[in-house]
Jmol script that loads the backbone (N, CA, C; Angstrom):
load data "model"
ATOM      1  N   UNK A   1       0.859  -1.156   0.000  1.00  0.00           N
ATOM      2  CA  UNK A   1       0.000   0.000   0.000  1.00  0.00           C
ATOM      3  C   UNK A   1       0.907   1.220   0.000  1.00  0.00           C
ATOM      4  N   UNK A   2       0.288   2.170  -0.964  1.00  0.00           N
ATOM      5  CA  UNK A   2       1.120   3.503  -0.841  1.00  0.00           C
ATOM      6  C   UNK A   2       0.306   4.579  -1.568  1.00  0.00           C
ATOM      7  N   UNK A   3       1.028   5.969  -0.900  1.00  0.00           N
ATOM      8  CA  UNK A   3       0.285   7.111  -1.682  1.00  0.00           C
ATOM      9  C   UNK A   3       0.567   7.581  -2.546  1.00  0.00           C
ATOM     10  N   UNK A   4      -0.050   8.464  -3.476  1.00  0.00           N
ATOM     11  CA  UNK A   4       0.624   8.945  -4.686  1.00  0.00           C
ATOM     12  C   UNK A   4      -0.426  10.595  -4.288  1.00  0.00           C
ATOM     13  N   UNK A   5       0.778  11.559  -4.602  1.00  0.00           N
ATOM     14  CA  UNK A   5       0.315  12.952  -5.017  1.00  0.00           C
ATOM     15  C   UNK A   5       0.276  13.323  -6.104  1.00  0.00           C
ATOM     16  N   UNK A   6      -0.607  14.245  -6.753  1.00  0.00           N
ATOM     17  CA  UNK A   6      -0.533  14.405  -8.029  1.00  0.00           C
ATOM     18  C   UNK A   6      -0.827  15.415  -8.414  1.00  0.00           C
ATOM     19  N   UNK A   7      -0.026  16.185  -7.510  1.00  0.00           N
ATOM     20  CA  UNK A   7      -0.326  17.618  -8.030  1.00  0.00           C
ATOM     21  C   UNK A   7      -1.451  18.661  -6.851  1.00  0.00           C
ATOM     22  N   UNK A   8      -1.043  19.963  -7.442  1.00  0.00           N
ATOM     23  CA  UNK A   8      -1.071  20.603  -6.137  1.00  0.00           C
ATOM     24  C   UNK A   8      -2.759  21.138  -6.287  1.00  0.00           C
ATOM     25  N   UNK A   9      -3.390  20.704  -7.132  1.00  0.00           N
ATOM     26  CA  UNK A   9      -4.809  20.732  -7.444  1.00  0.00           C
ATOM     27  C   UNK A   9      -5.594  19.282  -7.027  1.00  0.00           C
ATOM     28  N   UNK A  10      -4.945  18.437  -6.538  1.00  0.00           N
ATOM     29  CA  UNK A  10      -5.635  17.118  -6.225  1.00  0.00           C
ATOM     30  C   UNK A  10      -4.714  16.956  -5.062  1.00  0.00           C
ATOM     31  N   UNK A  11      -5.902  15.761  -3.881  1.00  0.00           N
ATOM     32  CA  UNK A  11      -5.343  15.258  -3.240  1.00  0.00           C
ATOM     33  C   UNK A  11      -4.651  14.021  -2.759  1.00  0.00           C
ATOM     34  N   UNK A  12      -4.409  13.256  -2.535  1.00  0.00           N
ATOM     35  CA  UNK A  12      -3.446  12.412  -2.290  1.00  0.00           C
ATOM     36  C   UNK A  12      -4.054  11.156  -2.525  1.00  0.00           C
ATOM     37  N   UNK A  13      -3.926   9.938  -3.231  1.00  0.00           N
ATOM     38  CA  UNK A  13      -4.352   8.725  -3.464  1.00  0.00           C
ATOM     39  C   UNK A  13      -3.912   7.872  -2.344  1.00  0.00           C
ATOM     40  N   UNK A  14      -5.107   6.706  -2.181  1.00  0.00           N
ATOM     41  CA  UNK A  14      -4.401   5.844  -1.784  1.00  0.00           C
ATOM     42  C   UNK A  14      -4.579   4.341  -3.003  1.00  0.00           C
ATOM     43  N   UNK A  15      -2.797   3.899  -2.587  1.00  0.00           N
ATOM     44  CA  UNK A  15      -3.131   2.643  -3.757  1.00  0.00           C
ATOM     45  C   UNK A  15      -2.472   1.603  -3.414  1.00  0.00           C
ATOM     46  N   UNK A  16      -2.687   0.353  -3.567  1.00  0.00           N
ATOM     47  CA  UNK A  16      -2.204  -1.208  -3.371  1.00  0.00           C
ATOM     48  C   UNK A  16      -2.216  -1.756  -4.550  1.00  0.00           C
ATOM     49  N   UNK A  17      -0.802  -2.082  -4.616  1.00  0.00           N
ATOM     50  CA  UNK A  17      -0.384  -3.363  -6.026  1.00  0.00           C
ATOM     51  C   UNK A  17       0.403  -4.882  -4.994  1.00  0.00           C
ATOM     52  N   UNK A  18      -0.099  -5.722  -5.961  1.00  0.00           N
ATOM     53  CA  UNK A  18       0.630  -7.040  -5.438  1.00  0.00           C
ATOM     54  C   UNK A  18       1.715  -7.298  -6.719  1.00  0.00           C
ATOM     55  N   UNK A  19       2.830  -7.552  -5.841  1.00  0.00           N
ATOM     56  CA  UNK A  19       4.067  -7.909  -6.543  1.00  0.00           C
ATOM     57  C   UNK A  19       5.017  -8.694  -6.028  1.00  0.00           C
ATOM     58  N   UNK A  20       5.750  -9.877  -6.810  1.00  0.00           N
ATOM     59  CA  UNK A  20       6.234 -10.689  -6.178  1.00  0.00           C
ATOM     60  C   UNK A  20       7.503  -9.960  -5.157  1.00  0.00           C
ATOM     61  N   UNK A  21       7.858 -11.368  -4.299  1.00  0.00           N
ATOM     62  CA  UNK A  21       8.648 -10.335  -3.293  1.00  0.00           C
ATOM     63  C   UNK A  21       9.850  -9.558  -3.825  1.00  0.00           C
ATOM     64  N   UNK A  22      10.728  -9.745  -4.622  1.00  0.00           N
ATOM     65  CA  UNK A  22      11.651  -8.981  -4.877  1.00  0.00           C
ATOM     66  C   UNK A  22      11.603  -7.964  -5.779  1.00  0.00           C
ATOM     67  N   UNK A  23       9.735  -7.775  -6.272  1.00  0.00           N
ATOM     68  CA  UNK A  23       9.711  -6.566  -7.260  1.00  0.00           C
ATOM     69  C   UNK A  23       9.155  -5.268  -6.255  1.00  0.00           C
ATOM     70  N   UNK A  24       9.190  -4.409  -6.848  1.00  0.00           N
ATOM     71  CA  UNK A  24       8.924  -3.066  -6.271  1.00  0.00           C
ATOM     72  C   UNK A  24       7.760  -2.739  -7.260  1.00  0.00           C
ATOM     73  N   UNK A  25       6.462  -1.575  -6.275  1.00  0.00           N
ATOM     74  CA  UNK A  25       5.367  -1.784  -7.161  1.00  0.00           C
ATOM     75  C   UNK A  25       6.010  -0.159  -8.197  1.00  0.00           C
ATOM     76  N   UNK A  26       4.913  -0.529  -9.260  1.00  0.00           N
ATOM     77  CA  UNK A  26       5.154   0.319 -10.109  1.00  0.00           C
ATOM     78  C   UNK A  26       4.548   2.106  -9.488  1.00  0.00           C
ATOM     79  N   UNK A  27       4.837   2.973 -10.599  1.00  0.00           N
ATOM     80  CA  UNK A  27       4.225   4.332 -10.494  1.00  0.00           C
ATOM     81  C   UNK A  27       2.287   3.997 -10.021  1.00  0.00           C
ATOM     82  N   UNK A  28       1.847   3.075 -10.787  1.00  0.00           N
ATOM     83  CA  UNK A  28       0.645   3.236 -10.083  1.00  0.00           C
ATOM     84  C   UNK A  28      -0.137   2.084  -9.640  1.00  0.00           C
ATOM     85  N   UNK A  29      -1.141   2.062  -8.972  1.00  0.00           N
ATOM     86  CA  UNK A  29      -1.441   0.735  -7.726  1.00  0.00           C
ATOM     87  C   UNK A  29      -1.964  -0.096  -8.927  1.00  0.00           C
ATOM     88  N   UNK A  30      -1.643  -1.615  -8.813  1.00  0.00           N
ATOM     89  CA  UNK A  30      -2.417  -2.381 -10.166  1.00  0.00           C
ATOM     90  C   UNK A  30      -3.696  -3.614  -9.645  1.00  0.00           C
ATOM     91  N   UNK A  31      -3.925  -3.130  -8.168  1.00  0.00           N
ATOM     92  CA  UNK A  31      -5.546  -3.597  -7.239  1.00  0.00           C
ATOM     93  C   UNK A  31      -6.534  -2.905  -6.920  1.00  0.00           C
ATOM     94  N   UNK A  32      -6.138  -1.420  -6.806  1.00  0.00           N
ATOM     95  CA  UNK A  32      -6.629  -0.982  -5.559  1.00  0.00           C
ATOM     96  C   UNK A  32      -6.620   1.159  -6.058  1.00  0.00           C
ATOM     97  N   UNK A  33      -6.922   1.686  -6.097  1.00  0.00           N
ATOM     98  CA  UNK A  33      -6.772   3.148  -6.217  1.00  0.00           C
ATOM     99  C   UNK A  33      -8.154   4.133  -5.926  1.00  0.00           C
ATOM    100  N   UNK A  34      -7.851   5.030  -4.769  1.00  0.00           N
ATOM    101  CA  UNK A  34      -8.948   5.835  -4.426  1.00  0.00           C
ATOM    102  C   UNK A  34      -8.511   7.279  -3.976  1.00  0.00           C
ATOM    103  N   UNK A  35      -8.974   7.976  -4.329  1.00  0.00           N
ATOM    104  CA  UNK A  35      -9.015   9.228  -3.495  1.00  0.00           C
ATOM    105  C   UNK A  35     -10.267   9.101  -2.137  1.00  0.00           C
ATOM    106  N   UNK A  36     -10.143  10.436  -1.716  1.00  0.00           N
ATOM    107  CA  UNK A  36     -11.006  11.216  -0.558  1.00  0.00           C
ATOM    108  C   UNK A  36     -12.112  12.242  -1.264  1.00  0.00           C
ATOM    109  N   UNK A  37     -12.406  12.196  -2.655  1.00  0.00           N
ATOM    110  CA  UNK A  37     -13.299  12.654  -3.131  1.00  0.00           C
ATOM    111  C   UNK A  37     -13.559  13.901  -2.591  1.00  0.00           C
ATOM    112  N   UNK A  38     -12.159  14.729  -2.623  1.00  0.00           N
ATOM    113  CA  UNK A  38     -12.628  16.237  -2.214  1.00  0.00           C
ATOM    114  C   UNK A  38     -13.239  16.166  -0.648  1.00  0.00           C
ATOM    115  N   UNK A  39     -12.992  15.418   0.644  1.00  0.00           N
ATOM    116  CA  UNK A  39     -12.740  15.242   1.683  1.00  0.00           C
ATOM    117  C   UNK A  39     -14.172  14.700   2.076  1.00  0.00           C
ATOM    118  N   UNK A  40     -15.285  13.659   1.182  1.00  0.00           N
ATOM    119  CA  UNK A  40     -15.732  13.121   1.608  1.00  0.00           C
ATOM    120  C   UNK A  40     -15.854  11.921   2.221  1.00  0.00           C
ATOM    121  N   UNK A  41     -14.706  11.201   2.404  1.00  0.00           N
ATOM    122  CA  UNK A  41     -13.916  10.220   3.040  1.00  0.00           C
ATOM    123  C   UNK A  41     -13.032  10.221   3.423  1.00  0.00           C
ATOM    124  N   UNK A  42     -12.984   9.887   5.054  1.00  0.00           N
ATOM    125  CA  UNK A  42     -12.329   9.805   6.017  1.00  0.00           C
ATOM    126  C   UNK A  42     -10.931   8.801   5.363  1.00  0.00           C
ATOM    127  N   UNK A  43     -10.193  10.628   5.827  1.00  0.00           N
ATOM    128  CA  UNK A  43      -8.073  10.008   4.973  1.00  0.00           C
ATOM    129  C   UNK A  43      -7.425   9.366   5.794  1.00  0.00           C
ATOM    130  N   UNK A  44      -6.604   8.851   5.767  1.00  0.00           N
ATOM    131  CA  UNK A  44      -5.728   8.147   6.789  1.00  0.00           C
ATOM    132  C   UNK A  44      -4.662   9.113   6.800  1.00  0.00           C
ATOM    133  N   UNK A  45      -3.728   9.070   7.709  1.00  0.00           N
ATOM    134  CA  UNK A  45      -2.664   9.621   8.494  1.00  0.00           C
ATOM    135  C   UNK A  45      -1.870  10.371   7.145  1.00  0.00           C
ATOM    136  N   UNK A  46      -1.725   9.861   6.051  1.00  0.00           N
ATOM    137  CA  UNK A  46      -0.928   9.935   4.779  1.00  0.00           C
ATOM    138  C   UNK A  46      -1.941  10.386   3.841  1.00  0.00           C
ATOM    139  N   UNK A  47      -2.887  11.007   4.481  1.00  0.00           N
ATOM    140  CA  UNK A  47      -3.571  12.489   3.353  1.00  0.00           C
ATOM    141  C   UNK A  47      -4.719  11.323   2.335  1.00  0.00           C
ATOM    142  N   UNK A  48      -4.458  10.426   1.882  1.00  0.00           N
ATOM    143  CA  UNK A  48      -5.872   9.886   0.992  1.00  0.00           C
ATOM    144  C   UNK A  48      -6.231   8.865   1.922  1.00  0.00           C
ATOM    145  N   UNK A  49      -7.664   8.364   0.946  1.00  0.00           N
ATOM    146  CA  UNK A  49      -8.436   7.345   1.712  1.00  0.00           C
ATOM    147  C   UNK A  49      -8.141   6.434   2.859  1.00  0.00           C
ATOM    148  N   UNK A  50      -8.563   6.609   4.084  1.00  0.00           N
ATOM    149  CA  UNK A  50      -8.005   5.483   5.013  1.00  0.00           C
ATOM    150  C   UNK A  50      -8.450   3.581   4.780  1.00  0.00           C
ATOM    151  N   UNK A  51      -7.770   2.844   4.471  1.00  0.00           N
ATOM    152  CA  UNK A  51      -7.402   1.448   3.930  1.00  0.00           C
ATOM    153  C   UNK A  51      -6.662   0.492   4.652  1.00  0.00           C
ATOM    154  N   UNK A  52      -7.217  -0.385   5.111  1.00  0.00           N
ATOM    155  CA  UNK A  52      -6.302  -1.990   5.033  1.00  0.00           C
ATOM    156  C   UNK A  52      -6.628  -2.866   4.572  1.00  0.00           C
ATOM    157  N   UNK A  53      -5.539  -3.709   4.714  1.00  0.00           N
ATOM    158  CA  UNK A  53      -5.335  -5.349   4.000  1.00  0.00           C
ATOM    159  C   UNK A  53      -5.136  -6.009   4.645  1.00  0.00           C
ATOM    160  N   UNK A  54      -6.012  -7.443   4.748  1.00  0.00           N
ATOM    161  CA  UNK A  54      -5.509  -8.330   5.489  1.00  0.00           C
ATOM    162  C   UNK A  54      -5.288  -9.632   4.313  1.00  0.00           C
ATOM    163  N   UNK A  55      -4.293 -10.888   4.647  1.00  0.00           N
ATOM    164  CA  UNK A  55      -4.516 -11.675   3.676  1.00  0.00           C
ATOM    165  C   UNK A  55      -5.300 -12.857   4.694  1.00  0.00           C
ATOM    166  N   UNK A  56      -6.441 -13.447   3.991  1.00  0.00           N
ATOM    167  CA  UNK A  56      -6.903 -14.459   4.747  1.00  0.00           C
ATOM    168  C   UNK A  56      -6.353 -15.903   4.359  1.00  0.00           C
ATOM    169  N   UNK A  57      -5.618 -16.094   3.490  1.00  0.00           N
ATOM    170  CA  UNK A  57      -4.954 -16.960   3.134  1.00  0.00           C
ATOM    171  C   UNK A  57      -4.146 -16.558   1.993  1.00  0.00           C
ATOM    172  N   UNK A  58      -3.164 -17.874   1.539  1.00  0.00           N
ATOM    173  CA  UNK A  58      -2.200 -17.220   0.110  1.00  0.00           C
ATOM    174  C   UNK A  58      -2.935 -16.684  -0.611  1.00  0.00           C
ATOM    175  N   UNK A  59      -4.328 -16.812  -1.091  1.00  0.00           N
ATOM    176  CA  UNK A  59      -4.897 -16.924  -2.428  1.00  0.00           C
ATOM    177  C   UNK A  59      -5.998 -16.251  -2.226  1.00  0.00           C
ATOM    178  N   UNK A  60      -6.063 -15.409  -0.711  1.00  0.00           N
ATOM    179  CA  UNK A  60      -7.471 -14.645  -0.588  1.00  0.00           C
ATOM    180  C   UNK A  60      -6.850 -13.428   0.214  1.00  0.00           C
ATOM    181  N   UNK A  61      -7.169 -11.936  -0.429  1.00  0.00           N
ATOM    182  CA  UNK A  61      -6.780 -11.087   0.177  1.00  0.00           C
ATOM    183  C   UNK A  61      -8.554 -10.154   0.293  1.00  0.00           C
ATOM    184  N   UNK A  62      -8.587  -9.520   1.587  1.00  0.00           N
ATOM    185  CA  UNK A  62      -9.674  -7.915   1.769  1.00  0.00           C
ATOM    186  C   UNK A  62      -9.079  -7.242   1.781  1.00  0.00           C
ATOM    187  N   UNK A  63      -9.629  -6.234   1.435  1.00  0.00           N
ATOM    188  CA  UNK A  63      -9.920  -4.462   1.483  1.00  0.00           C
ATOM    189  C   UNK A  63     -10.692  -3.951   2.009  1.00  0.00           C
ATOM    190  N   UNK A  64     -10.515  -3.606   2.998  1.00  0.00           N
ATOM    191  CA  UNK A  64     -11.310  -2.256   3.752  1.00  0.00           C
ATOM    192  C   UNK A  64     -10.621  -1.032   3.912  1.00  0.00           C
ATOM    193  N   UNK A  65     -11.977  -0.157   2.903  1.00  0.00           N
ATOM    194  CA  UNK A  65     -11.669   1.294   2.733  1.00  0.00           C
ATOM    195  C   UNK A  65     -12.665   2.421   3.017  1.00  0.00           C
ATOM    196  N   UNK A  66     -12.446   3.483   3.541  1.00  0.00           N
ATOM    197  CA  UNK A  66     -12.945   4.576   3.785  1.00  0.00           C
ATOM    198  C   UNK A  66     -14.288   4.275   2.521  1.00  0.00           C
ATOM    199  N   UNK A  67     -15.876   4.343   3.568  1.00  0.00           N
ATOM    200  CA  UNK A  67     -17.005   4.520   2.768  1.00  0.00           C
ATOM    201  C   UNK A  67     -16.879   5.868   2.092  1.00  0.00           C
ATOM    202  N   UNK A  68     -17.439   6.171   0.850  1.00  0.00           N
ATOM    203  CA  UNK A  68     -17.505   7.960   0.180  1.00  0.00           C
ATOM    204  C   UNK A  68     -16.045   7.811  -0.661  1.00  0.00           C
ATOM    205  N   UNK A  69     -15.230   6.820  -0.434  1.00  0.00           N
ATOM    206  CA  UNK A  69     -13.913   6.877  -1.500  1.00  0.00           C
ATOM    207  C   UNK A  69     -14.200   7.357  -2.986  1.00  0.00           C
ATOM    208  N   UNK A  70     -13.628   7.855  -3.566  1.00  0.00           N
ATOM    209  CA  UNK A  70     -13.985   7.734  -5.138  1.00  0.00           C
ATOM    210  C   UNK A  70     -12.888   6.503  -5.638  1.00  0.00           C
ATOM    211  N   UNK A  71     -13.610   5.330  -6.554  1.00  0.00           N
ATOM    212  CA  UNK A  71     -12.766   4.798  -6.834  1.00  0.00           C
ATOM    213  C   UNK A  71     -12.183   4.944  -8.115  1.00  0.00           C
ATOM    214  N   UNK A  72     -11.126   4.416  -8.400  1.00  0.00           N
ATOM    215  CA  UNK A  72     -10.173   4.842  -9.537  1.00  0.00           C
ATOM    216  C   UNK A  72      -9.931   3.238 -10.165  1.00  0.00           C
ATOM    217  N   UNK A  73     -10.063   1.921  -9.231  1.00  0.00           N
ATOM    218  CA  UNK A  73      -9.292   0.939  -9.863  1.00  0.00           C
ATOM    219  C   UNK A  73      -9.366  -0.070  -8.721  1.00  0.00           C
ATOM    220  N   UNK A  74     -10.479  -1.600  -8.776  1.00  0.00           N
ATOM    221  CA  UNK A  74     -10.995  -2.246  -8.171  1.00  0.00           C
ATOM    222  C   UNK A  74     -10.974  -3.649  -8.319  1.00  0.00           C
ATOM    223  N   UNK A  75      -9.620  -4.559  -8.787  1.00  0.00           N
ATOM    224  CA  UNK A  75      -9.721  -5.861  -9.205  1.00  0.00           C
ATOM    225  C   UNK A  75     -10.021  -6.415  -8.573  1.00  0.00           C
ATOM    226  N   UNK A  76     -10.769  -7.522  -9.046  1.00  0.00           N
ATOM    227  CA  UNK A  76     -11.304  -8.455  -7.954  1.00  0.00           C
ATOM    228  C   UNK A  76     -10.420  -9.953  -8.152  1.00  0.00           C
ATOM    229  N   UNK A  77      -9.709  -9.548  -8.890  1.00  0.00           N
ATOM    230  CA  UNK A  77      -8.411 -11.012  -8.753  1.00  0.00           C
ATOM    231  C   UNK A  77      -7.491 -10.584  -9.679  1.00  0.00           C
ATOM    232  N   UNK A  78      -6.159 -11.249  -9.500  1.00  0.00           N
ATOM    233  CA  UNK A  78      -5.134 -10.938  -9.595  1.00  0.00           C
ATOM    234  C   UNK A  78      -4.356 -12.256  -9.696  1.00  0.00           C
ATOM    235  N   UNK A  79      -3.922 -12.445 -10.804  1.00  0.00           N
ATOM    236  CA  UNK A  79      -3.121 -13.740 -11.256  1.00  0.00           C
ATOM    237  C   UNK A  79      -3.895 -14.927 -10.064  1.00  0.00           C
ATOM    238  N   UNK A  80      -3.581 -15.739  -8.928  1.00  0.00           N
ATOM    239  CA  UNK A  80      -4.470 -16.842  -8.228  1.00  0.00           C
ATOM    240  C   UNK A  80      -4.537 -15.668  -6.997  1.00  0.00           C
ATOM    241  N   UNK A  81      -5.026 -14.786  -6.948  1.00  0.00           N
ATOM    242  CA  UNK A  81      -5.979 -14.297  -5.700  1.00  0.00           C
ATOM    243  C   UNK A  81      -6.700 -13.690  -5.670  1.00  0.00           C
ATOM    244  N   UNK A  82      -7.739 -13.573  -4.691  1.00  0.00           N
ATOM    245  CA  UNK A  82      -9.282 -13.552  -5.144  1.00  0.00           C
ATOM    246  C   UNK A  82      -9.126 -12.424  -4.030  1.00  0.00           C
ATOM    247  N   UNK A  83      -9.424 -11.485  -4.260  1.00  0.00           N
ATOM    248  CA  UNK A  83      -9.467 -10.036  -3.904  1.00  0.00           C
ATOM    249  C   UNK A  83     -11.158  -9.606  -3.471  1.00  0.00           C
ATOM    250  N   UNK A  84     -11.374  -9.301  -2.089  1.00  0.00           N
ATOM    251  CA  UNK A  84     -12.614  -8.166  -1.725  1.00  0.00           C
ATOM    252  C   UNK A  84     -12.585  -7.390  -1.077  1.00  0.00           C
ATOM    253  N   UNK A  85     -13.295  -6.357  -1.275  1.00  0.00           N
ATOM    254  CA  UNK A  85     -13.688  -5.495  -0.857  1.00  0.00           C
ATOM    255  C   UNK A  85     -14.754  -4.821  -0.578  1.00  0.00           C
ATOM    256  N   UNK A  86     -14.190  -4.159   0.991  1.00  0.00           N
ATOM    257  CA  UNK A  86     -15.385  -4.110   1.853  1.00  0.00           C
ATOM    258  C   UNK A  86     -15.257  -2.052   2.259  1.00  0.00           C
ATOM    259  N   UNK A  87     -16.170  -1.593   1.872  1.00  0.00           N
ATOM    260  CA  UNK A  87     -16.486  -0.086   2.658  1.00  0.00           C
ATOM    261  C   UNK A  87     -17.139   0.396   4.042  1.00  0.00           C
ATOM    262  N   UNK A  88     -16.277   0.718   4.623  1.00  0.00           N
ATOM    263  CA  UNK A  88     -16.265   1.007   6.247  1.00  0.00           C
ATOM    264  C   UNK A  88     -16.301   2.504   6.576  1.00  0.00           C
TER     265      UNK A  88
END
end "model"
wireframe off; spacefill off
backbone 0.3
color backbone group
């Protein structure tokens, strides 16, 4: 999980990519991407949407994210894992 700024007219993303362990994720999240929709969702500490992840097993990961997020980018699987998400 990480943020991205994008400029001094927008506020701060939050985004999650899965990548094997020795890669580093790219410029942008390839699971997961939301803003605070102009501060109608509650940001986390790091300015966009507040978010976690838990994995419930190898092959099953959640998302819980700030209800009111705007989303940008929502897979629901990813090479063998089955990805959900939940708004809190």
């Amino acid at each position: 999980m990480f943020k991205r700024d994008c400029g001094a007219t927008t506020s701060f993303s939050t985004q999650i990519s899965i990548v094997a362990g020795e890669e580093e994720a790219s410029d942008i999240g390839n699971i997961f991407r939301a803003d605070t929709d102009h501060g109608k969702a509650q940001a986390g500490h790091w300015g966009g949407p507040w978010a976690e992840m838990k994995w419930l097993a190898p092959d099953r990961l959640t998302i819980r994210y700030a209800k009111g997020a705007r989303l940008f980018e929502q897979q629901k699987a990813f090479e063998d894992v089955v990805i959900t998400f939940e708004a809190r």
